[in-house]
N, C-alpha and C positions, 0 to 999 in steps of 0.2 A: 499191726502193733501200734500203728501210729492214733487208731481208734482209742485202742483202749485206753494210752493215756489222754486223750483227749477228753472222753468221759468220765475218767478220773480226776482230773483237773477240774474240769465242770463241778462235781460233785463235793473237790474241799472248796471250792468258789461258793458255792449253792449254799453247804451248811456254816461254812466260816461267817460269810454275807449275814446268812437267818441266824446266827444264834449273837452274831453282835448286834444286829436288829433287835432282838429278842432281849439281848441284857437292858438295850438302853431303853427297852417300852418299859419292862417291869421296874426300871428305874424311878421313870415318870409317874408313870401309873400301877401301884400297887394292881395284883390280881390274884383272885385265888383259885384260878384254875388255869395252871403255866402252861399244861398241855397244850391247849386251844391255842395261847397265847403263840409258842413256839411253832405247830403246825401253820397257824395263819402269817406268821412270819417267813416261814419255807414256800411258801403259795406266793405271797407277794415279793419274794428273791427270784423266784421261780419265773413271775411272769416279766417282771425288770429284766433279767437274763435273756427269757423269749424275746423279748422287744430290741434291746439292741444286741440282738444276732442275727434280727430279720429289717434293721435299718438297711447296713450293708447289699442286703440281696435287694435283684431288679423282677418285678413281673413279669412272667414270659407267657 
């Protein structure tokens, strides 16, 4: 149980994270293809997230 909300959580973190990324670039910089713009913002929340999940952990 205690998965599943964990990956649930992960997941409004993930796209809450990308889509307020995502407002503030089309903000800045006009585009005309927001698709890209929003997927490339999910990719780089996505690997921000990977990185400090895997600060914490030790090499074994």
């Amino acid at each position: 149980m205690s998965a599943i909300i964990s990956v649930f959580l992960y997941l409004i973190i993930l796209f809450g994270v990308a889509t307020l990324l995502f407002i503030s670039l089309v903000s800045i910089w006009g585009t005309t293809e927001p698709v890209i713009a929003y997927l490339l913002s999910l990719i780089i929340t996505h690997l921000i997230l990977n990185t400090f999940g895997q600060i914490g952990k030790k090499d074994k």
